[in-house]
C-alpha positions as CSV (number, residue, x, y, z in Angstrom):
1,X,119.2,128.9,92.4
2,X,115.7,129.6,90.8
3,X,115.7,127.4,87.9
4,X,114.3,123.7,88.4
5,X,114.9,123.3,84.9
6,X,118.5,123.1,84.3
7,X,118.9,122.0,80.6
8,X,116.4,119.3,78.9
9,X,116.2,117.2,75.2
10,X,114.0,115.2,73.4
11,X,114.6,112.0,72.8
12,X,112.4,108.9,70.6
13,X,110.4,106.6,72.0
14,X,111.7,104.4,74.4
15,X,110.5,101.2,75.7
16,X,111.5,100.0,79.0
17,X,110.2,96.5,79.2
18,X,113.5,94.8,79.1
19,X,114.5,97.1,82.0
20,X,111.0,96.1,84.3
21,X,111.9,92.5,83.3
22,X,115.6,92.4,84.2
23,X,114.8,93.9,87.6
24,X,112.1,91.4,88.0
25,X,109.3,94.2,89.2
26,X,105.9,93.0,89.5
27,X,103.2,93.7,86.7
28,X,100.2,93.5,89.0
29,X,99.0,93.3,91.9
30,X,97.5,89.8,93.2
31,X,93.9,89.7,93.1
32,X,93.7,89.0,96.9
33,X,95.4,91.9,97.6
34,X,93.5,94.0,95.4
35,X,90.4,93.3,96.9
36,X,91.5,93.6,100.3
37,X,93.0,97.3,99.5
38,X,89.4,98.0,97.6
39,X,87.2,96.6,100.6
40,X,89.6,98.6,103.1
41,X,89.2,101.6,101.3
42,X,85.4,101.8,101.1
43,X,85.4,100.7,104.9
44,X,87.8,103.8,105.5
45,X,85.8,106.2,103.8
46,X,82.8,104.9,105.4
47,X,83.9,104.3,108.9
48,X,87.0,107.5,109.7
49,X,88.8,107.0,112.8
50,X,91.6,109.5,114.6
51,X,90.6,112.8,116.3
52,X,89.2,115.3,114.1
53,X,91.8,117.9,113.5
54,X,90.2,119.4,109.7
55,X,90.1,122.7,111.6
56,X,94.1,122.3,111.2
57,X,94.5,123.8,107.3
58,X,97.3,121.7,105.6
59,X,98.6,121.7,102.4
60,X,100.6,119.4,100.3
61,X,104.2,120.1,98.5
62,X,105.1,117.5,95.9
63,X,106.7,117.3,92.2
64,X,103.6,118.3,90.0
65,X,102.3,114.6,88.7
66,X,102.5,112.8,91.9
67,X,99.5,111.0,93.5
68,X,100.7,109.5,96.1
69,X,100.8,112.2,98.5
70,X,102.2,111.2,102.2
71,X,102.8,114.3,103.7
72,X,100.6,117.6,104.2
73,X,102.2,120.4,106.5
74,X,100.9,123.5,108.6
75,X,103.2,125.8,110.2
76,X,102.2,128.6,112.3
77,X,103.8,130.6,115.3
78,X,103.9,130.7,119.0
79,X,105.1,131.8,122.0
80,X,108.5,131.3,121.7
81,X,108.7,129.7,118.6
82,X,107.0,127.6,115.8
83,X,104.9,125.0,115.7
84,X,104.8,122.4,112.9
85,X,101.8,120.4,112.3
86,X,103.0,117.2,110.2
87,X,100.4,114.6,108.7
88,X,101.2,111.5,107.4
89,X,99.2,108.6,105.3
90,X,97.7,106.5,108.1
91,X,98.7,103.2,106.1
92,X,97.8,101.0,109.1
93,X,94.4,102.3,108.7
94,X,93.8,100.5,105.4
95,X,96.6,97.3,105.7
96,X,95.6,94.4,107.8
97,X,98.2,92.9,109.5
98,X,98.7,89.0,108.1
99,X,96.3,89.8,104.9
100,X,97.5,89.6,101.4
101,X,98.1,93.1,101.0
102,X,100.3,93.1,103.6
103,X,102.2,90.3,102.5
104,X,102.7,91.9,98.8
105,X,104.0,95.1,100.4
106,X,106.9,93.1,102.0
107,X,107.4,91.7,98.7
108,X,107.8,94.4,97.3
109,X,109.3,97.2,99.5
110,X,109.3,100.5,98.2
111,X,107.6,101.9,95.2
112,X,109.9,102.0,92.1
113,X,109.9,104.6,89.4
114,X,110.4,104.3,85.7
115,X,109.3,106.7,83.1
116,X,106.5,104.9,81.5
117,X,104.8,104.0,85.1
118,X,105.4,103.7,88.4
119,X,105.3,100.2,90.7
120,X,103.7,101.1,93.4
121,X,103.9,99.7,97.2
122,X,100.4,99.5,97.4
123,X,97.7,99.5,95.1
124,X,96.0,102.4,93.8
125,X,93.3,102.6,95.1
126,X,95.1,103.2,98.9
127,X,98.4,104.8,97.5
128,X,97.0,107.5,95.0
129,X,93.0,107.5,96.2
130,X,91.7,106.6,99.8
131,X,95.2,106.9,101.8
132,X,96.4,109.7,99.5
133,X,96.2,113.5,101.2
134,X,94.2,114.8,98.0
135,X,93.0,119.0,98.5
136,X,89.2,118.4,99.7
137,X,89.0,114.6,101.0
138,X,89.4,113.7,104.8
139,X,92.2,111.2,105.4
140,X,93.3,109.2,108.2
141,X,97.0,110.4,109.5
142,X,99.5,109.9,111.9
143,X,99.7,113.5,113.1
144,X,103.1,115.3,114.3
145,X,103.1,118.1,116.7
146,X,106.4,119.5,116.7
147,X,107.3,122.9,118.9
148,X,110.3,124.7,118.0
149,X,111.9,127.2,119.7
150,X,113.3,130.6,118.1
151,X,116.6,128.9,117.2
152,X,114.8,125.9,115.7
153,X,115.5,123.4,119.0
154,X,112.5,121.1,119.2
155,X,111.0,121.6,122.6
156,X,108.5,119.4,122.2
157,X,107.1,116.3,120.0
158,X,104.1,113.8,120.0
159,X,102.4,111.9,117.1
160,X,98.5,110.8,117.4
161,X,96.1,109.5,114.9
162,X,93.6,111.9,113.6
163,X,91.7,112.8,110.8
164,X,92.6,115.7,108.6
165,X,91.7,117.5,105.2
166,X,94.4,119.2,102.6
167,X,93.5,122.4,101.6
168,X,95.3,122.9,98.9
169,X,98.1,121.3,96.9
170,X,101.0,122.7,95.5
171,X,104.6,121.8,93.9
172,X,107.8,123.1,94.7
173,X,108.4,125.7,91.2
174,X,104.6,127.2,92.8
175,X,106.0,127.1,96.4
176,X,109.5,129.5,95.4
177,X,107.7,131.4,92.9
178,X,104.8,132.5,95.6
179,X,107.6,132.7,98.2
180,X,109.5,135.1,96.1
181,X,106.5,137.2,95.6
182,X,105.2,137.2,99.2
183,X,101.9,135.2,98.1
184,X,102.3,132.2,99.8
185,X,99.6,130.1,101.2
186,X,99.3,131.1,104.6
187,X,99.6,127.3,106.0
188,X,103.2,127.5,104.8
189,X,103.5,131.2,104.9
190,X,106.6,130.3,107.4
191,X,108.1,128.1,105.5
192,X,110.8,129.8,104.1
193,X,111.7,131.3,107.8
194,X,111.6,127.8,109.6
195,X,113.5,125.9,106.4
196,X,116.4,128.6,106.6
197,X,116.2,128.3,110.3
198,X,116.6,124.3,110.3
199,X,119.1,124.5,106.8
200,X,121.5,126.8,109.5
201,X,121.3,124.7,112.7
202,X,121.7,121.6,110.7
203,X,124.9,123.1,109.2
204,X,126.1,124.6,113.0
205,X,126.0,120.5,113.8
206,X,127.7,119.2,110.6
207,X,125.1,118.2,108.5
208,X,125.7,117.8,104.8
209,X,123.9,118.3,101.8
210,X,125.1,117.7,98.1
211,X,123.3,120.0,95.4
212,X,123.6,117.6,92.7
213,X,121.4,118.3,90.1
214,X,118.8,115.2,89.1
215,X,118.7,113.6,85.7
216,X,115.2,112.3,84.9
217,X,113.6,111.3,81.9
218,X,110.3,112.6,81.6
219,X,107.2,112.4,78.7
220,X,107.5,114.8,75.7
221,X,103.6,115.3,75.4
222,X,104.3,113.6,71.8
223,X,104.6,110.0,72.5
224,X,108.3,110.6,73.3
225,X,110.8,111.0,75.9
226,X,113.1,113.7,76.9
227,X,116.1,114.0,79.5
228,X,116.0,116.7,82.0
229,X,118.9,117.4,84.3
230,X,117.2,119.4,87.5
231,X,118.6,121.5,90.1
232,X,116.6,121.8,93.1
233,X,115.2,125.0,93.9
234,X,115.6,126.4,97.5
235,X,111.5,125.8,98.4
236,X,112.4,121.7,98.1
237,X,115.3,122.2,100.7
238,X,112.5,123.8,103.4
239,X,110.3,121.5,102.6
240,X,112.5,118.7,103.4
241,X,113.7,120.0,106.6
242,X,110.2,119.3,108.0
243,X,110.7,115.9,107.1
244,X,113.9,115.4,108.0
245,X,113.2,117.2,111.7
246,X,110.1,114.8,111.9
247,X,112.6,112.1,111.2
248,X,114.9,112.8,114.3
249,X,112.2,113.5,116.2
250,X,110.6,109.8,115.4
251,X,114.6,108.9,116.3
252,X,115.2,110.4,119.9
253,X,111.3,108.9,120.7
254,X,112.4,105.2,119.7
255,X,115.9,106.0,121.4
256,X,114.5,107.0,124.5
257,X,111.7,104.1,124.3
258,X,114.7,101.2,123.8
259,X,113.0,100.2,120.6
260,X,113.0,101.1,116.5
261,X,114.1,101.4,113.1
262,X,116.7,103.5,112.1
263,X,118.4,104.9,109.0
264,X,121.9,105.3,109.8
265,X,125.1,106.5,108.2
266,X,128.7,106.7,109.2
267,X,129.7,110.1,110.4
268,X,132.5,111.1,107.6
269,X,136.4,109.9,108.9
270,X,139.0,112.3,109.1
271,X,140.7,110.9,105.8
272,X,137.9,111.3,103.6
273,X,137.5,115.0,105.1
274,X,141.3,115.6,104.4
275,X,140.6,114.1,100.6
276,X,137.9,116.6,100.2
277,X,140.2,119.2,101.2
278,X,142.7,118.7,99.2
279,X,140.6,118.2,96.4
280,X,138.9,121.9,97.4
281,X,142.2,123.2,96.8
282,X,143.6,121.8,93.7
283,X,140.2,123.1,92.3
284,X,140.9,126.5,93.8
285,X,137.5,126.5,96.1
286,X,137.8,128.8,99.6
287,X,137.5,126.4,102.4
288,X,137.7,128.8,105.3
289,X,139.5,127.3,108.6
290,X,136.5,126.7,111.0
291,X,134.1,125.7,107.8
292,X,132.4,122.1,108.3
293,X,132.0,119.8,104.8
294,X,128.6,120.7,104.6
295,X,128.7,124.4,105.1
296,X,131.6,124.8,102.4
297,X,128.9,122.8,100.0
298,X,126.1,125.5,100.8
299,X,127.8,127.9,99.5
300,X,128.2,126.1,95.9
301,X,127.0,126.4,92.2
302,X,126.8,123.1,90.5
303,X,126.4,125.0,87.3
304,X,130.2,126.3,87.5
305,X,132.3,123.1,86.7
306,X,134.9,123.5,89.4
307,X,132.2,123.2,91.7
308,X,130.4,120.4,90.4
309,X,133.7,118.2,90.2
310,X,134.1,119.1,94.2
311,X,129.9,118.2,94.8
312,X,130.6,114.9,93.2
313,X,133.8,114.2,95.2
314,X,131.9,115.3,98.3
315,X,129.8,112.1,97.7
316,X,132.3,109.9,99.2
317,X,131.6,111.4,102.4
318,X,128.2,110.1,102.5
319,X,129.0,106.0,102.7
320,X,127.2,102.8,103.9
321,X,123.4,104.0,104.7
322,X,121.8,101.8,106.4
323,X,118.7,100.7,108.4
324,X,119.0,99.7,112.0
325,X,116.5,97.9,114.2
326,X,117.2,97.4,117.8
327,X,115.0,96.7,120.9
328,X,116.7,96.8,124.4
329,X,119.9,97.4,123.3
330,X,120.9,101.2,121.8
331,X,123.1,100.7,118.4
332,X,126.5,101.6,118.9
333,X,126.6,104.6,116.5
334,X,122.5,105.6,115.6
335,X,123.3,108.9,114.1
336,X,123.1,109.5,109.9
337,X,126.0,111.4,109.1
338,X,124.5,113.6,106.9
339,X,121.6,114.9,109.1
340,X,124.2,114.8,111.8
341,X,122.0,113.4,114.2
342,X,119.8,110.3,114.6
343,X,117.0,109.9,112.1
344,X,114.4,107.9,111.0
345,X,112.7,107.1,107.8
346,X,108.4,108.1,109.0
347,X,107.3,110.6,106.3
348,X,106.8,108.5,103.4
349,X,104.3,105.1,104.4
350,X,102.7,105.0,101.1
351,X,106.0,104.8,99.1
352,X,108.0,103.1,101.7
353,X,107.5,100.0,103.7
354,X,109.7,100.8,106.8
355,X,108.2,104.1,108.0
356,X,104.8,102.5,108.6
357,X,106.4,100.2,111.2
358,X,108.6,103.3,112.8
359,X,105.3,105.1,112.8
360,X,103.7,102.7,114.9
361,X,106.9,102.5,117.3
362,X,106.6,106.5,117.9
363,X,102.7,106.3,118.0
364,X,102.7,103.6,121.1
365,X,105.7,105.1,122.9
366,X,104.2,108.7,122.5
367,X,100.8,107.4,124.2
368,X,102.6,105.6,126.7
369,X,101.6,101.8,125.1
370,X,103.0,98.6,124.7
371,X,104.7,98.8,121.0
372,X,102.4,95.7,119.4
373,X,103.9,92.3,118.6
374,X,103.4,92.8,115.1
375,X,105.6,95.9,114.9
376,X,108.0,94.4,117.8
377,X,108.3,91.2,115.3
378,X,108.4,92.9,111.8
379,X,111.2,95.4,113.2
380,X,114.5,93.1,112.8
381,X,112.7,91.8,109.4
382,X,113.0,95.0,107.6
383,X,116.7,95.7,107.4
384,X,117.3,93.4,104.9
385,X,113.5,94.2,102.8
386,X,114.7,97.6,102.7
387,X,118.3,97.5,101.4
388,X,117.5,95.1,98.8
389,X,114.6,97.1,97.7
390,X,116.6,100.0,97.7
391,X,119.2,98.5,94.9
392,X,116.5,97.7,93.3
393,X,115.1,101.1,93.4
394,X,118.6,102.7,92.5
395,X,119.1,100.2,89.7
396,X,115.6,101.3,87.7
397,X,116.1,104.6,88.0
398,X,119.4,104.9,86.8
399,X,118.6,101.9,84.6
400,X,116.3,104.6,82.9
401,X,118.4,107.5,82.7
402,X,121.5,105.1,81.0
403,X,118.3,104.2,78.4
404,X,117.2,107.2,77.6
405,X,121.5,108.4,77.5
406,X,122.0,105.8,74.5
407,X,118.9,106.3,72.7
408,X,119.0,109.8,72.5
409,X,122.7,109.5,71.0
410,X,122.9,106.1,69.2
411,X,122.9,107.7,66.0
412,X,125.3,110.8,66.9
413,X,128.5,108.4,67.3
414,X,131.7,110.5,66.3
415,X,130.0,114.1,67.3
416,X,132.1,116.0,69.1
417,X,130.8,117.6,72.6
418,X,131.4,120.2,75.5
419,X,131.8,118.4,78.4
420,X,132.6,119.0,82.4
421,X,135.4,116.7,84.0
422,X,134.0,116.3,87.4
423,X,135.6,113.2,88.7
424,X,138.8,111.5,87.5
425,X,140.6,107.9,88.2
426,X,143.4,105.4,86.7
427,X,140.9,105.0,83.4
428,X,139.3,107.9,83.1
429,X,136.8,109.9,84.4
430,X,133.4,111.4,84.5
431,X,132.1,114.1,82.5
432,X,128.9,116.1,81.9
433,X,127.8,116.7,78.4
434,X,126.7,120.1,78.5
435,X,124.2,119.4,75.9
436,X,122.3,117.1,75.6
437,X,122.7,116.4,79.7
438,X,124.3,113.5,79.8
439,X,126.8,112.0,82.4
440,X,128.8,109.1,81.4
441,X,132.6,107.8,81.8
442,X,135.5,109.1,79.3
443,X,138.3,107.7,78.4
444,X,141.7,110.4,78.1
445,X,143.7,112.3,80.6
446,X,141.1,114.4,82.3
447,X,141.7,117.5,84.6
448,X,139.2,118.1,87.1
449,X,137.0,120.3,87.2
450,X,137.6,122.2,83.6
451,X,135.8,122.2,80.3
452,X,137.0,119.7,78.1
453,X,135.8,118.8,74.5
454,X,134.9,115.0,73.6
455,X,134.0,112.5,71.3
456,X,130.8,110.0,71.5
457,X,133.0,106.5,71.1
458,X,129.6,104.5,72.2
459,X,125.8,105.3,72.8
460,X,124.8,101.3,72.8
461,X,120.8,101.3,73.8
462,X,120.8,97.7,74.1
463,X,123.5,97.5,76.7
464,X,122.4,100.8,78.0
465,X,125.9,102.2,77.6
466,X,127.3,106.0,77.0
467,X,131.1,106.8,76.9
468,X,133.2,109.4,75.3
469,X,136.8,110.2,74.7
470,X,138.6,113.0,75.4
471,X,139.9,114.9,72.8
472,X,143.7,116.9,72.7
473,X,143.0,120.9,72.8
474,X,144.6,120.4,69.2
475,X,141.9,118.4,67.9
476,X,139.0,120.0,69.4
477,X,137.1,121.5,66.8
C-alpha cells in the first residue's frame, strides 16, 4: 500500500496539560543532570572514541520530524550474501554510570510522546544533538556487522564501538518513493531485496505482523491539531527487519553467553489460532490449509472492512510481552511470538532505557569480556522500569488520540456517520468512523466486519470519551 496518509481532519486547539499531569511525566530535567549530559557532550565531541569506520556511508530512516535518531544503516553485497552494517547511539559514551543523568533515565524509562512535545529519556542535548546520528557529524556507535546468506540466514554477527558519520537522512514516504523509481541512495540501494527477503523467512517461521493503520494527532501549521489515521507503507516494513534481525541477533549472543535482557512473548495457543479461524471464515477471508497466522495477514488490506475486523481480531494473538533478564539460567520460553524467534530490544538506546544495558551485554560477550557489574546488576532491575514505563507510554499516546477524538466532535453530537464494525462483544463493539478517523466503542447489534451507519451519543473532551450507537438500516439516513 503506497499511501502513508490514509484519511486526516482538523481539529481546534487542544491542550494536553491535564493529560502530562495525570500521567505524572516530568516537566524538566534536574539541573544535575543537565549539566552532566552538557559536560559529556562537549567531552564527546572533543575527545571521540570507537574505531573509525566514517569510510562506512550510512544513512538514517526515520518519520520526518524526529531528532532523535538511533539507528543509521548500510547494506551492501558479498560473497554469498549481504552484509548489514547497523549503528546505534553509543549512549554509554555520554551517561556515567552512578551520575545524576543516569539516575533520571531510570526514572523515567522510555521517552513518551504527546502532540505538543515529547519527554525525552535524556536530555536534548545527548538525545537530539551529541548522541543523535545527524547527516555530517561523527558519532559514537555500537556498530553491528551482520552477514547474511542468500536466503537471509545470518552467518555471522559481532557488535564493536566505533565512530561513524550519516550521510544522508531520509524518511520512509522518500525511501518507497525512490525505491519505486529506482533512485535510491546507494547505502540502502538493497533494501527493498534484503526487507522482502527477511519479511519471507520470518513468515516461513511463523512470525506475525498486524497492518493496523496508526492514529496520530499531529500539528495543523495553524496553531491547531488534526487526526491522521496512517497505514504503513512497505519501505517502514524493510526498514524494520534490520532492526528486528539485529534484535535476534543481540538474542542468540546473550543466549549463548548465559546472560541478558529479553523481550518475550507467548507463542500463540492453539485456541486462539482456531478463534482466528473461525473468525476468517464467518468474514469470508481464504485461509489456505498450510497458511501460518501471519502469512494469511500479509496478504491483507486494512482499507476493506472485512479485513480490518480480522487484523483487529488477530491482536489477540499477540499477548503478555514482556522483558526477561536471566544470568546462568536460560528462560524457559525466550522466544517473542511475533518475531518467532528470540529477540531483544538494542536498536533504540536514546528512546529506550533497556537496549543500552543489552547493548553492553552483546558488546562484552562479542569481545570475549567479562559483562561489567554495572550491567550484570542493573539487568534484573529493568523488568519492572520497563513495563511500567511502557503503560505509561501506551496510556499518553492513546490518552492523546481519545483528546483529540472528543474535541474534534464535541459539538457534532447527534450527526450521523459511516462506520466499520471491526470487533464485536456482549455490549457492543468497535467501529471505525470513516470520516473523520475515529475509532471508538458503539453501542447496537453490530455484524463484523460490514459497513454500518451510526450516531455520535457522546464526544465528552473532558473525560476524553467518544461512543456511537448503531443505527437500524431503516433509520439510516
Amino acid at each position: 500500500m503506497a499511501d502513508v496518509v490514509t484519511r486526516l481532519v482538523g481539529a481546534s486547539r487542544i491542550d494536553f496539560t491535564a493529560l502530562r499531569r495525570e500521567l505524572e511525566l516530568p516537566t524538566r530535567f534536574p539541573p544535575a543532570a543537565l549539566r552532566e549530559a552538557r559536560e559529556a557532550a562537549e567531552r564527546v565531541r572533543s575527545q571521540p572514541s570507537g574505531a573509525d569506520r566514517t569510510d562506512i556511508p550510512f544513512v538514517t530512516i526515520d518519520p520526518p520530524t524526529s531528532r532523535d535518531l538511533d539507528q543509521a544503516v548500510c547494506l551492501s553485497r558479498r560473497a554469498g550474501g549481504y552484509r548489514v552494517f547497523y549503528a546505534i547511539a553509543d549512549v554509554t559514551a555520554f551517561v556515567a554510570t552512578g551520575g545524576r543523568l543516569e539516575s533520571e533515565a531510570w526514572r523515567r524509562g522510555q521517552t513518551v510522546y504527546l502532540p505538543d512535545a515529547r519527554v525525552p529519556l535524556h536530555p536534548p542535548v545527548i538525545s537530539e544533538g551529541a548522541g543523535s546520528l545527524l547527516p555530517g557529524q561523527t558519532r559514537p556507535v555500537a556498530l553491528w556487522t551482520i552477514d547474511l546468506d542468500t536466503d537471509g540466514v545470518t552467518t555471522s554477527a559481532r557488535v564493536e564501538r566505533a565512530r561513524v558519520r550519516s550521510r544522508g537522512r531520509f524518511d520512509y514516504v522518500a525511501v518507497q518513493a525512490a525505491a519505486e523509481s529506482g533512485r535510491l541512495d546507494d547505502a540502502i540501494a538493497l533494501l527493498p531485496e534484503v526487507g522482502r527477503l527477511l519479511v519471507e523467512r520470518g513468515l516461513a517461521h511463523g512470525a506475525i505482523d498486524l497492518p493496523i493503520p496508526e492514529q496520530e494527532v499531529e500539528p495543523d501549521g495553524d496553531g491547531g491539531w488534526r487526526l491522521v489515521l496512517r497505514t504503513a507503507v512497505p519501505a517502514e516494513s524493510w526498514n524494520a527487519q534490520i532492526s528486528l534481525l539485529t534484535g535476534t541477533c543481540a538474542a542468540a549472543i546473550m543466549l549463548e553467553g548465559g546472560l541478558g535482557l529479553l523481550r518475550t512473548m507467548p507463542a500463540p495457543t492453539a485456541a486462539a489460532v482456531a478463534r482466528l479461524r473461525g473468525a476468517a471464515a464467518a468474514l469470508g477471508i481464504a485461509w489456505p490449509r498450510r497458511a501460518t497466522p501471519g502469512r494469511v495477514l500479509s496478504t491483507l488490506d486494512p482499507g476493506r472492512p472485512r479485513h480490518a475486523a480480522f487484523i483487529d481480531h488477530a491482536a489477540e494473538l499477540l499477548r503478555g510481552a514482556r522483558y526477561v533478564a536471566f544470568d546462568g539460567v536460560r528462560p524457559t520460553d525466550p522466544a517473542h511470538g511475533a518475531v518467532a524467534a528470540p529477540y531483544a530490544h538494542v536498536t533504540a538506546p536514546l528512546r529506550r532505557l533497556a537496549d543500552r544495558y543489552a547493548t553492553e551485554v552483546c558488546l562484552s560477550l562479542t569481545a570475549g569480556r567479562d559483562v561489567p557489574d554495572w550491567v550484570r546488576d542493573a539487568l534484573p532491575r529493568l523488568p519492572p522500569v520497563m513495563e511500567a514505563s511502557d503503560r505509561r507510554a501506551s496510556r499518553a499516546q492513546r490518552g492523546a488520540v481519545d483528546l483529540a477524538e472528543a474535541v474534534l466532535l464535541a459539538e457534532r453530537v447527534g450527526e450521523e456517520f459511516d462506520a466499520v464494525v471491526v470487533d464485536v462483544d456482549e455490549r457492543g463493539g468497535i467501529v471505525v468512523v470513516t470520516e473523520p478517523p475515529v475509532v471508538a466503542r458503539c453501542a447496537g447489534r453490530l455484524p463484523r466486519g460490514e459497513r454500518i451507519r451510526v450516531r455520535l451519543a457522546v464526544a465528552d473532551p473532558g473525560r476524553r470519551l467518544v461512543s456511537f450507537e448503531a443505527l437500524p438500516p431503516a433509520q439510516a439516513r
